[in-house]
DSSP file (Angstrom, degrees, kcal/mol; ACC not computed):
  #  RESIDUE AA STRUCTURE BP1 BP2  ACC     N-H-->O    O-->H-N    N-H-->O    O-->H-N    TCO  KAPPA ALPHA  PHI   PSI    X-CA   Y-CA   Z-CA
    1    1 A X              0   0    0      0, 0.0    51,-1.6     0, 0.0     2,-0.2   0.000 360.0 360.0 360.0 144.4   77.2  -11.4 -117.1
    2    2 A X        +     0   0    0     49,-0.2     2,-0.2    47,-0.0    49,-0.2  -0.639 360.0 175.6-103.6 146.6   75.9  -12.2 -120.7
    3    3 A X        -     0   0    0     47,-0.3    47,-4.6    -2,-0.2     2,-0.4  -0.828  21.4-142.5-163.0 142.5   72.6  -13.0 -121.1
    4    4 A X        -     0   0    0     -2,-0.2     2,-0.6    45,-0.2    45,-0.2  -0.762  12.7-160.7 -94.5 136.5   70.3  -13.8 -124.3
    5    5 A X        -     0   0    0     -2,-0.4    43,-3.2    43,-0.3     2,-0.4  -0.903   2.7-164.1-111.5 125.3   67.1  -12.7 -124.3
    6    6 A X  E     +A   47   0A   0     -2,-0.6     2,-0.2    41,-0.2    41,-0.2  -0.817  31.5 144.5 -98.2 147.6   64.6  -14.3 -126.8
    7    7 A X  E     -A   46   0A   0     39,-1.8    39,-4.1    -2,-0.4     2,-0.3  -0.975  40.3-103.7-166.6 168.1   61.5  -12.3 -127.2
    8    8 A X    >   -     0   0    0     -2,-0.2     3,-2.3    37,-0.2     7,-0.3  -0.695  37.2-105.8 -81.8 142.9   58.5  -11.0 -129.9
    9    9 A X  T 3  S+     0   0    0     -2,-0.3     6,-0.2    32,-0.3    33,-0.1   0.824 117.7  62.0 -40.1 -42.1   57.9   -7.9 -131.6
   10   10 A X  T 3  S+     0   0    0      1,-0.2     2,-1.6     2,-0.1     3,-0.3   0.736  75.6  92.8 -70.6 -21.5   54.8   -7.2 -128.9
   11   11 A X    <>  -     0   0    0     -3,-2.3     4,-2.2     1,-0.2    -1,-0.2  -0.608  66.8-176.4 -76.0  91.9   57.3   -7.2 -126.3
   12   12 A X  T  4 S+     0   0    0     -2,-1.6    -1,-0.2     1,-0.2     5,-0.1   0.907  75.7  48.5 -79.4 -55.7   57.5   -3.1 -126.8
   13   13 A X  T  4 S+     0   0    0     -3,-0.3    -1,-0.2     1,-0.2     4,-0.2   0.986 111.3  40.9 -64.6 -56.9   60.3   -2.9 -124.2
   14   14 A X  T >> S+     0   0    0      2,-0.2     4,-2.2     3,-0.1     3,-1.8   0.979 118.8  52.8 -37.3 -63.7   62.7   -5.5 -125.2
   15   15 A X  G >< S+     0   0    0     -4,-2.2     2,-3.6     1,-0.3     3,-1.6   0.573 103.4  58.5 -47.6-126.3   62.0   -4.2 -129.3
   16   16 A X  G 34 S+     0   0    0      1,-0.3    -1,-0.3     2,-0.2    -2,-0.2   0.021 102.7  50.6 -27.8   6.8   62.7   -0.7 -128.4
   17   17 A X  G X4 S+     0   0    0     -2,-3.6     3,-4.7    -3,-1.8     4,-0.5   0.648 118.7  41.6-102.0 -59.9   66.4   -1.7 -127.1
   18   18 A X  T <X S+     0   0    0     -4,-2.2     4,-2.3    -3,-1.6    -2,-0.2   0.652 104.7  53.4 -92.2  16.2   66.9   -3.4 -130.2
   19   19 A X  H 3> S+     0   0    0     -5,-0.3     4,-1.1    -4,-0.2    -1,-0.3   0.537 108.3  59.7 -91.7  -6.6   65.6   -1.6 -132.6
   20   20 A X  H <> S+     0   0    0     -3,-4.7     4,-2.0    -5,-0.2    -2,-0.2   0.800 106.9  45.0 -94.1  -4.5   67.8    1.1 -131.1
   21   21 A X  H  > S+     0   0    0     -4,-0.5     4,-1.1     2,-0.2    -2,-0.2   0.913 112.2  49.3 -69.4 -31.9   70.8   -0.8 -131.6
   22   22 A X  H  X>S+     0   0    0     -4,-2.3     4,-2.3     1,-0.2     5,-1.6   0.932 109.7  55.7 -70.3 -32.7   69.7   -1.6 -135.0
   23   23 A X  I  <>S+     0   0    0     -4,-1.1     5,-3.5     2,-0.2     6,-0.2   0.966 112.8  43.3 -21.4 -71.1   69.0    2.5 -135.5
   24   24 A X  I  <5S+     0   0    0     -4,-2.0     5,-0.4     3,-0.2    -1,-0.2   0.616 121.8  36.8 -81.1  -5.0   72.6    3.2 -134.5
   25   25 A X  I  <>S+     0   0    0     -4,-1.1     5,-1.5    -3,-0.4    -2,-0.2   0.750 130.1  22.5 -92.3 -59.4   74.2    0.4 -136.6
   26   26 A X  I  <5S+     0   0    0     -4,-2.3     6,-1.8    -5,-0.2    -3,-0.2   0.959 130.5  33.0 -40.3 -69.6   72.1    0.3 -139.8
   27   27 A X  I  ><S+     0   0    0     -5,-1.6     4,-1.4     4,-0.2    -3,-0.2   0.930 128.6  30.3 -76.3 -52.2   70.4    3.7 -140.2
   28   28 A X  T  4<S+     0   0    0     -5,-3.5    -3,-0.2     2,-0.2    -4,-0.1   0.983 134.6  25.1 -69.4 -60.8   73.2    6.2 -138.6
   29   29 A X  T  45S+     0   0    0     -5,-0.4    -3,-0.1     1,-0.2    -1,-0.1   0.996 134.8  32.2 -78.1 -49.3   76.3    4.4 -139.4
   30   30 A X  T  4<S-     0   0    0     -5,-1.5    -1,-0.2     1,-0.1    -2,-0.2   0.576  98.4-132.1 -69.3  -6.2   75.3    2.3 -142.5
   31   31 A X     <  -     0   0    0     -4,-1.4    -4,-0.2     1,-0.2    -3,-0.2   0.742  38.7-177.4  48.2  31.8   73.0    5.0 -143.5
   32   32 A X        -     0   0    0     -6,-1.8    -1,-0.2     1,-0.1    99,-0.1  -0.324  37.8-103.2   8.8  93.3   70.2    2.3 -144.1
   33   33 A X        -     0   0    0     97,-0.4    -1,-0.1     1,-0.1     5,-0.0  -0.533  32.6-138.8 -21.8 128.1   66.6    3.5 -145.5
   34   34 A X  S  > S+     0   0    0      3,-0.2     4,-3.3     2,-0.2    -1,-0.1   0.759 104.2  54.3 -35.6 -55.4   64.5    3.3 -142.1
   35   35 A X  T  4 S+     0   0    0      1,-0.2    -1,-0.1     2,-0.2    -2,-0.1   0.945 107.8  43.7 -67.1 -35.9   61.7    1.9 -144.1
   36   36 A X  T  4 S+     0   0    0      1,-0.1    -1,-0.2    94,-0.1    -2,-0.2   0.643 114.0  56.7 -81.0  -2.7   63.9   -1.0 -145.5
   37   37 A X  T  4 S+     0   0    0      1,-0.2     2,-1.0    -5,-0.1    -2,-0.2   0.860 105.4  56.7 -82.6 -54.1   65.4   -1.4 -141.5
   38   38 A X  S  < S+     0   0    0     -4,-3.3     2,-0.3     2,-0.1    -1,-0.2  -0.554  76.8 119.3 -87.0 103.5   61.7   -1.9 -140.2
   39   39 A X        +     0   0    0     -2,-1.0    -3,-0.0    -3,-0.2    -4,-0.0  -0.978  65.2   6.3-151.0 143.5   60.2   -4.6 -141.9
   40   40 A X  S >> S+     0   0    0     -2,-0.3     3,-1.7     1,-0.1     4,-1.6   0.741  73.8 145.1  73.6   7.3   58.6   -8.3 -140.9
   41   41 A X  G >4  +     0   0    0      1,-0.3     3,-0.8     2,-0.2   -32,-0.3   0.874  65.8  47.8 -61.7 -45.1   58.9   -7.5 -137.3
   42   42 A X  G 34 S+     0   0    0      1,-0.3    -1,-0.3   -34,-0.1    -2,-0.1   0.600 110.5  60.7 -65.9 -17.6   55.9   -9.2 -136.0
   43   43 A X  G <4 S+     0   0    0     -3,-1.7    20,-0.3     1,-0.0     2,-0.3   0.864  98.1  81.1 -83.8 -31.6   57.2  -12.3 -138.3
   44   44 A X    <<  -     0   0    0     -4,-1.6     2,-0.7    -3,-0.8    18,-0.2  -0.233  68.6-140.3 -75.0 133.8   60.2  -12.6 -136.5
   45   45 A X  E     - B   0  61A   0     16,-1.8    16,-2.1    -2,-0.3     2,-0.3  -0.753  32.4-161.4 -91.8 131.3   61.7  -13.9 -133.4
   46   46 A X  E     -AB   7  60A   0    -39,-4.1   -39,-1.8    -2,-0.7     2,-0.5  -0.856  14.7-164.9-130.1-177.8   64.0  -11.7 -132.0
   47   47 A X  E     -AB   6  59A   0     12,-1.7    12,-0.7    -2,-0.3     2,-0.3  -0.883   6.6-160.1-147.7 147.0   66.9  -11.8 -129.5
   48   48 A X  E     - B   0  58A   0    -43,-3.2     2,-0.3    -2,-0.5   -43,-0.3  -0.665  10.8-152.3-126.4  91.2   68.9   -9.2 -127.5
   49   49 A X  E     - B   0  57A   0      8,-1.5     7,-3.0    -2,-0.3     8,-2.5  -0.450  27.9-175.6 -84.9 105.1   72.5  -10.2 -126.0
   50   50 A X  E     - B   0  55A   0    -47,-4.6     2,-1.0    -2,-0.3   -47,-0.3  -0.917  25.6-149.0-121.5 141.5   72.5   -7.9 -123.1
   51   51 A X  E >  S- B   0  54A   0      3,-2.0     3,-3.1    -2,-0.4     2,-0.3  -0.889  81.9 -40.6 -98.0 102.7   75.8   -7.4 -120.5
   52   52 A X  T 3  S-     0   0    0    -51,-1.6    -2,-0.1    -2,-1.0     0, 0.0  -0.384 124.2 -28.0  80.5-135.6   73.8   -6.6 -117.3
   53   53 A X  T 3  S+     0   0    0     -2,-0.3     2,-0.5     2,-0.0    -1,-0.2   0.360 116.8  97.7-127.3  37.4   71.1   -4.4 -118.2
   54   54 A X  E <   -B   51   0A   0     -3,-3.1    -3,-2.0   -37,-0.0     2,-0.5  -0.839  69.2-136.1-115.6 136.7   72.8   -2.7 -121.3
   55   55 A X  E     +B   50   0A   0     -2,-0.5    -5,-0.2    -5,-0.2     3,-0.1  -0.810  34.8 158.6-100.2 129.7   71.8   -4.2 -124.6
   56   56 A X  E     +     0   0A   0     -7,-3.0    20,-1.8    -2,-0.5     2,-0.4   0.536  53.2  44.7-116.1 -23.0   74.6   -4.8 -127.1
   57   57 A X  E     +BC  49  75A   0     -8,-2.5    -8,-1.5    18,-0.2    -1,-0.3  -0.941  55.7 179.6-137.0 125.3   73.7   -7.0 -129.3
   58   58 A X  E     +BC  48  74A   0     16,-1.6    16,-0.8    -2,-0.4     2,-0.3  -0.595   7.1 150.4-118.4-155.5   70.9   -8.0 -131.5
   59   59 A X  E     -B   47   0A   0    -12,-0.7   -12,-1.7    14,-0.2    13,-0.2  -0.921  12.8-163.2-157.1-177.2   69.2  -10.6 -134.3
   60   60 A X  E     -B   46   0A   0     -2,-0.3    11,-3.6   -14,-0.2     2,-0.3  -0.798   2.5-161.0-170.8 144.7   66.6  -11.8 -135.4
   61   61 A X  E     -BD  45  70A   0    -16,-2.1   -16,-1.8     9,-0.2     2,-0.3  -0.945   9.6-179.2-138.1 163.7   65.2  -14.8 -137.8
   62   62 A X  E     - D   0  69A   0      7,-1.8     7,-6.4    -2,-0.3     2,-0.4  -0.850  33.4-103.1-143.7 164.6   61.8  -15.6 -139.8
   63   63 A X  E     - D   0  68A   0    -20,-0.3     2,-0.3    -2,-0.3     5,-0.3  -0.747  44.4-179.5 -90.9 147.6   60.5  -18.3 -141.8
   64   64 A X  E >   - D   0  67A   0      3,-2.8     3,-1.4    -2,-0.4     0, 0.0  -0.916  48.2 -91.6-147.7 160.8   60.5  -17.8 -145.4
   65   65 A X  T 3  S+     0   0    0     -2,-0.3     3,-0.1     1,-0.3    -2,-0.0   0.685 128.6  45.1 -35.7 -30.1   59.7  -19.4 -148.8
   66   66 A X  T 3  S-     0   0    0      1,-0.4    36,-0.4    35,-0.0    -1,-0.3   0.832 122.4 -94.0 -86.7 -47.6   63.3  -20.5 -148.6
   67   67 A X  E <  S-D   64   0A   0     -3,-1.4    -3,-2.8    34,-0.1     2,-0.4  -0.906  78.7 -11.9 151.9-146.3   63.7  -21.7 -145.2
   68   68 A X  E     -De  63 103A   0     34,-2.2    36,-2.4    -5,-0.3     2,-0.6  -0.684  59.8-167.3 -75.5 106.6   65.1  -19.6 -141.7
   69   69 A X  E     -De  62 104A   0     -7,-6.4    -7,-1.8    -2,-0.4     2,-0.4  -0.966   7.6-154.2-112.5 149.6   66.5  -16.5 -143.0
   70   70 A X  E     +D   61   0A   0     34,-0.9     2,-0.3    -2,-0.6    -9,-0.2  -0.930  26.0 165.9-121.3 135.9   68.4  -15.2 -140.1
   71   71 A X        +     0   0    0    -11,-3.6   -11,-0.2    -2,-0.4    36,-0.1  -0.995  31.4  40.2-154.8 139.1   68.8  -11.2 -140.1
   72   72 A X        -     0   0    0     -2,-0.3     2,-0.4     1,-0.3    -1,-0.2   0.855  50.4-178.4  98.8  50.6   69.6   -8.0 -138.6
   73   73 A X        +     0   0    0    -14,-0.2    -1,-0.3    -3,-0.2     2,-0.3  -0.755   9.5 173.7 -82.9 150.4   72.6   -9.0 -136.7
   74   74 A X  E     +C   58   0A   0    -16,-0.8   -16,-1.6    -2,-0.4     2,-0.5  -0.956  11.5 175.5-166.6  96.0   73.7   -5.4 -134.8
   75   75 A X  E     -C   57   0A   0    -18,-0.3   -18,-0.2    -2,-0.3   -19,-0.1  -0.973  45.8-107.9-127.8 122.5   76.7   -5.1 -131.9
   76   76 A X        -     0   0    0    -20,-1.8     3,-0.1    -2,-0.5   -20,-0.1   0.214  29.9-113.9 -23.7 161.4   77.2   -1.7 -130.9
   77   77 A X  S    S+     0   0    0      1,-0.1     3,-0.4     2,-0.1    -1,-0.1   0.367 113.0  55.3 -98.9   9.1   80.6   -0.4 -132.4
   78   78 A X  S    S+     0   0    0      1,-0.1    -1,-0.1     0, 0.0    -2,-0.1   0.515 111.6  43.2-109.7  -1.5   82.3    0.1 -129.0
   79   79 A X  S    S+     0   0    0    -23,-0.1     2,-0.4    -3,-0.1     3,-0.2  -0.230  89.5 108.9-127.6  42.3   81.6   -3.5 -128.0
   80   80 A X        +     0   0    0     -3,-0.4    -3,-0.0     1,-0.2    -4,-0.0  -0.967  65.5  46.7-122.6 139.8   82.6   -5.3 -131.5
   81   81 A X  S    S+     0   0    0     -2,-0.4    -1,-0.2     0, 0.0    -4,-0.0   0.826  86.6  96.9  96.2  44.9   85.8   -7.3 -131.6
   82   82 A X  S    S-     0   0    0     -3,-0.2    -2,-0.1     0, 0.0    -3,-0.0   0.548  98.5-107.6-150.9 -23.2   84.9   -8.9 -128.6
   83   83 A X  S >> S+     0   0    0      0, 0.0     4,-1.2     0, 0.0     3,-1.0  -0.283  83.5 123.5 107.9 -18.4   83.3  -12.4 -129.7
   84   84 A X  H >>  +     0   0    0      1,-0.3     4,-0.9     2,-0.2     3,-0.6   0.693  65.3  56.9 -26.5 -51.8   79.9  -11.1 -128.7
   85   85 A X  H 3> S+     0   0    0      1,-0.3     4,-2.1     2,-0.2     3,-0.5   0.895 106.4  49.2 -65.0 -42.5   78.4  -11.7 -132.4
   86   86 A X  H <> S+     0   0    0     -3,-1.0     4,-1.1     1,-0.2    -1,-0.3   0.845 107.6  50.0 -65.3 -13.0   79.2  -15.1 -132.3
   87   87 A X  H <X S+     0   0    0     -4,-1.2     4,-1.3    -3,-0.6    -2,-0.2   0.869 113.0  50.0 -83.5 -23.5   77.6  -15.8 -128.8
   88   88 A X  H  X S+     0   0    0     -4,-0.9     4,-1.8    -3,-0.5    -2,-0.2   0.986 117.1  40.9 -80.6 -56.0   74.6  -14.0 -130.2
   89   89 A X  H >X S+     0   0    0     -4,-2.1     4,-2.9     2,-0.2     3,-0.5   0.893 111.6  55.0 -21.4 -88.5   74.7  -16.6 -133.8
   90   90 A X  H 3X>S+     0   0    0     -4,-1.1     4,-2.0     1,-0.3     5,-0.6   0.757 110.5  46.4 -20.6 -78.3   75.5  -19.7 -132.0
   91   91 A X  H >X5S+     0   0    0     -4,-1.3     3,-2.8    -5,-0.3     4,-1.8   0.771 114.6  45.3 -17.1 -83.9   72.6  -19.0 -130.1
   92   92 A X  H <X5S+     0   0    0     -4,-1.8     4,-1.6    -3,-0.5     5,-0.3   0.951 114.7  43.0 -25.7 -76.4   70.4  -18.2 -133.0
   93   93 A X  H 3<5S+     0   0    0     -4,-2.9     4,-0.4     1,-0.2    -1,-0.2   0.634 104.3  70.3 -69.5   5.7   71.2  -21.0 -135.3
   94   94 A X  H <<5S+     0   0    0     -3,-2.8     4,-0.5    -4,-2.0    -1,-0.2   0.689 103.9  43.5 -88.6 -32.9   71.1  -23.4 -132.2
   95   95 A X  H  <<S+     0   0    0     -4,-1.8    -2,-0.2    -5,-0.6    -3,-0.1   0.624 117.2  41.3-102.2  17.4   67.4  -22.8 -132.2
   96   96 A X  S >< S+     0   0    0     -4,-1.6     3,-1.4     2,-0.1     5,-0.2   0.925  92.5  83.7 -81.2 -62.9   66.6  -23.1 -135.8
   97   97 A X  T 3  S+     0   0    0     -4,-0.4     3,-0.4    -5,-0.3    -2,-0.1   0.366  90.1  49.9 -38.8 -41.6   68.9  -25.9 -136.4
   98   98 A X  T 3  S+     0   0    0     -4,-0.5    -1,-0.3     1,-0.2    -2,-0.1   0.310  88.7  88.0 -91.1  -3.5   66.1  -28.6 -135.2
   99   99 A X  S <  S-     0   0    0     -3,-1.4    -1,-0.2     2,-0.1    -2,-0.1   0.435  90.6-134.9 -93.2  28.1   63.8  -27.1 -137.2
  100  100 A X        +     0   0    0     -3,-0.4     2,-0.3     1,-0.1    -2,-0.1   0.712  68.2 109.9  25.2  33.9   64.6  -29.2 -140.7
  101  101 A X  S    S-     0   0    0     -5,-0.2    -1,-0.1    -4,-0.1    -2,-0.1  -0.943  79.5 -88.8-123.6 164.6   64.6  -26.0 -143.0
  102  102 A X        -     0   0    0    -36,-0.4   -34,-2.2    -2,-0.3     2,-0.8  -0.257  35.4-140.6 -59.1 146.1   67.7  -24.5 -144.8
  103  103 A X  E     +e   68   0A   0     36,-0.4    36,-2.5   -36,-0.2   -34,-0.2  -0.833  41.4 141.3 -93.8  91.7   69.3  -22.2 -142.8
  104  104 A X  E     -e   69   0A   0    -36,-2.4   -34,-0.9    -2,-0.8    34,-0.2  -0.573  19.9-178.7-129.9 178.2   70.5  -19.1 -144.9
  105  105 A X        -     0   0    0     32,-0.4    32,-1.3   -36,-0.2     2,-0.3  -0.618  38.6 -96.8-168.5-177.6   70.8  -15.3 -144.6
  106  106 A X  E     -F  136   0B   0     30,-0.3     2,-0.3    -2,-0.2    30,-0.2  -0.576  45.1-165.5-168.0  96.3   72.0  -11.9 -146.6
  107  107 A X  E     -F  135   0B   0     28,-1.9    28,-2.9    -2,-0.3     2,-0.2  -0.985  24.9-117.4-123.1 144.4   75.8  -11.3 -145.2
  108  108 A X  E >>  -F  134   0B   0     -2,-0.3     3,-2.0    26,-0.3     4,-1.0  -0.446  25.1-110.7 -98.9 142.8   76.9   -8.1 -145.9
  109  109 A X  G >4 S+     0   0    0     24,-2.6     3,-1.6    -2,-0.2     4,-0.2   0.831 120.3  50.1 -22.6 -58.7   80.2   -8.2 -148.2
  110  110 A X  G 34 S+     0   0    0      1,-0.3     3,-0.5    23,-0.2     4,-0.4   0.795 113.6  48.5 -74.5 -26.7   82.7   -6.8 -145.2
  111  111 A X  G <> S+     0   0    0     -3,-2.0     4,-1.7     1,-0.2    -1,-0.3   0.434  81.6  98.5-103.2   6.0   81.0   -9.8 -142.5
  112  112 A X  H <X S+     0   0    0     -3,-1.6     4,-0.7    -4,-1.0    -1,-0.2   0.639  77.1  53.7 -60.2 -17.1   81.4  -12.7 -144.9
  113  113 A X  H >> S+     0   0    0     -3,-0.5     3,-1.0    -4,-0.2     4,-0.6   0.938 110.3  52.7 -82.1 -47.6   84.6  -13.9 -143.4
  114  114 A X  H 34 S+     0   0    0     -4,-0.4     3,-0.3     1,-0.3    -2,-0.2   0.807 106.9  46.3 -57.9 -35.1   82.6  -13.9 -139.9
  115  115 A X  H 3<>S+     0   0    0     -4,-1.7     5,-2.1     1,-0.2    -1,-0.3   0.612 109.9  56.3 -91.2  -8.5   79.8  -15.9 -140.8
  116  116 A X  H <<5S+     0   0    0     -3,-1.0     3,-0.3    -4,-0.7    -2,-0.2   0.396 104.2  58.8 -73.8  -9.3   82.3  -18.6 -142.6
  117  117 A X  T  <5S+     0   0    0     -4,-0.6    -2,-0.2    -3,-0.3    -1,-0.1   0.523 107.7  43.0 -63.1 -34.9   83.9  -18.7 -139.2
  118  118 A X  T   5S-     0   0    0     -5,-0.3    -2,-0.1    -4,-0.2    -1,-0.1  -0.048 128.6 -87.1-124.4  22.5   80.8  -19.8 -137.9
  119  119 A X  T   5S+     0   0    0     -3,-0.3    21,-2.9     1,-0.2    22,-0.3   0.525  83.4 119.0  89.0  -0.9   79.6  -22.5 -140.6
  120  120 A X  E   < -G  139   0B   0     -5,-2.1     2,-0.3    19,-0.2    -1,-0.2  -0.593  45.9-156.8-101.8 169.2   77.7  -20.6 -143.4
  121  121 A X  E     -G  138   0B   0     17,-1.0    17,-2.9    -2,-0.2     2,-0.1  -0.987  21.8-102.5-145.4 139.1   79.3  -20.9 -146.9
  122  122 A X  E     +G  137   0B   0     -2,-0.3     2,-0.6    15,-0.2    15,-0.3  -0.239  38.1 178.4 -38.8 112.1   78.7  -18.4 -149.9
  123  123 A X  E     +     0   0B   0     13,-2.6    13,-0.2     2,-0.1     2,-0.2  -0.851  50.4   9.1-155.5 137.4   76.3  -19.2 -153.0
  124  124 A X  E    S-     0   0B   0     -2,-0.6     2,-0.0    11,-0.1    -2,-0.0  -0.450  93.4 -55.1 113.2 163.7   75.7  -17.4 -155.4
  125  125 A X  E     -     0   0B   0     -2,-0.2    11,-0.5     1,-0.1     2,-0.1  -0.149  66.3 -91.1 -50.8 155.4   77.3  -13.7 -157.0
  126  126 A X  E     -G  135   0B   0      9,-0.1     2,-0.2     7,-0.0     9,-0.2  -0.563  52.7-173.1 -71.5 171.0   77.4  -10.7 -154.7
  127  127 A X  E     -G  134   0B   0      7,-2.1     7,-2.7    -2,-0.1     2,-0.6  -0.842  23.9-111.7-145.1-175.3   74.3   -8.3 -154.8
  128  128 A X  E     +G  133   0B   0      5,-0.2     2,-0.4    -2,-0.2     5,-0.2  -0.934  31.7 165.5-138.6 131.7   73.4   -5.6 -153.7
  129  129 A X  S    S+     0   0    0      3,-2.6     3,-0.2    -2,-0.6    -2,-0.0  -0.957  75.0   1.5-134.2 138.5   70.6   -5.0 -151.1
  130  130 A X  S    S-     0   0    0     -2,-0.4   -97,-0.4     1,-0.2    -1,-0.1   0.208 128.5 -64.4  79.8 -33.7   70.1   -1.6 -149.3
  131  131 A X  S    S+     0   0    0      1,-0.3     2,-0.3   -99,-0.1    -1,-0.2   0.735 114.8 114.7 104.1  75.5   72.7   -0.4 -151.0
  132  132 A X        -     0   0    0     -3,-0.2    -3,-2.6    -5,-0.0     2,-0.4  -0.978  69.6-114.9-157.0 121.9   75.0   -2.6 -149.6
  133  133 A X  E     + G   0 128B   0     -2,-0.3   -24,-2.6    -5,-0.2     2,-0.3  -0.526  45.5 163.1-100.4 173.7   76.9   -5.1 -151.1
  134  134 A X  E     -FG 108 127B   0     -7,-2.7    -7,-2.1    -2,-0.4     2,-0.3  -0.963  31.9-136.7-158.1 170.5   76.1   -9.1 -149.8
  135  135 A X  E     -FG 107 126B   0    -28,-2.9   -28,-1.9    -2,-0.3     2,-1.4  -0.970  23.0-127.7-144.0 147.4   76.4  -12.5 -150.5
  136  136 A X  E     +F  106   0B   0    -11,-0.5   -13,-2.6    -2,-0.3   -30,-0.3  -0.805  43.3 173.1 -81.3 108.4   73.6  -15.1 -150.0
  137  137 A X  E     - G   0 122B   0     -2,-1.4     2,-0.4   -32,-1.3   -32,-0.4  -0.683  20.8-136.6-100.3 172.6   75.1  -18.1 -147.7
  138  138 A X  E     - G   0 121B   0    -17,-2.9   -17,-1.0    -2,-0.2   -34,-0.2  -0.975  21.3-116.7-148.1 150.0   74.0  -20.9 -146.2
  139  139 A X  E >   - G   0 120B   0    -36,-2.5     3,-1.4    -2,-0.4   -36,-0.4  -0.393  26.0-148.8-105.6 144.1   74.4  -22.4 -143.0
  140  140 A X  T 3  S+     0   0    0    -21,-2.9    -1,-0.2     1,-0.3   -20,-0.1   0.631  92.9  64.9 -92.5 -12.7   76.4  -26.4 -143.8
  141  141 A X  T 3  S+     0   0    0    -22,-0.3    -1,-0.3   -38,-0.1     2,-0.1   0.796  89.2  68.3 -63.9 -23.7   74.5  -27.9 -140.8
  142  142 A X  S <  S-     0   0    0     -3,-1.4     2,-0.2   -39,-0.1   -40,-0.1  -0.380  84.9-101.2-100.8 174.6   70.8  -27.6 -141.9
  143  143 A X              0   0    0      1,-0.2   -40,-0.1    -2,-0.1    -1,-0.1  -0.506 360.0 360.0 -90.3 152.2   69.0  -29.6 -144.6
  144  144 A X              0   0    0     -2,-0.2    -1,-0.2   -42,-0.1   -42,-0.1   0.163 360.0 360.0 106.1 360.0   68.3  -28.4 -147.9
């Protein structure tokens, strides 16, 4: 059974599942700076898409100068190819959406097709953040 779990940085236990997904998907595979993985958490809402009581999936979104940047989407690599990251989105950008800022985030070159699946469109060049390449998009439901 899927279930999303919405929670805060202060919740230690919840954080510590996904900060291990984001560990093994950022830092270990994507070979991610640690310090540029761990940032804003206490600014952020985050959320953990767990099957049962194994955590597979996470995100997370903050307010910014900009609007909702939505970030640090993470499904394990043995559970990807499965729809999971979209149940996790949807989620996400269902509880932004009523909040009447732009909705954007930082999609990594390779996941651009996924999040165009899912409503965002491309603006702007790529860049390169992390050392990583990305594209800014933004999501065609929200204002701004």
């Amino acid at each position: 059974m899927i279930e999303i779990k919405r929670f805060l940085s202060t919740d230690k236990e919840l954080a510590e599942k996904a900060f291990t997904i984001r560990r093994k998907v950022f830092v270990e595979e994507q070979k991610v700076d640690p310090d540029l993985e761990y940032d804003k958490e206490e600014e952020a809402h985050h959320y953990l898409l767990m099957i049962g009581e194994k955590a597979i999936a996470t995100a997370r979104w903050r307010e910014t100068d900009k609007g909702i940047k939505l970030e640090r989407f993470a499904v394990l690599p043995e559970f990807r190819t499965r729809g999971l990251g979209e149940i996790i989105l949807k989620e996400v950008v269902k509880d932004v959406s009523g909040l009447g800022k732009t909705v954007y985030l930082h999609s990594q070159a390779k996941a651009v097709h996924f999040y165009c699946r899912n409503g965002f469109v491309v603006k702007g060049e790529m860049f390169i953040e992390a050392g990583i390449e990305h594209y800014y998009m933004v999501w065609l439901g929200c204002r701004g």
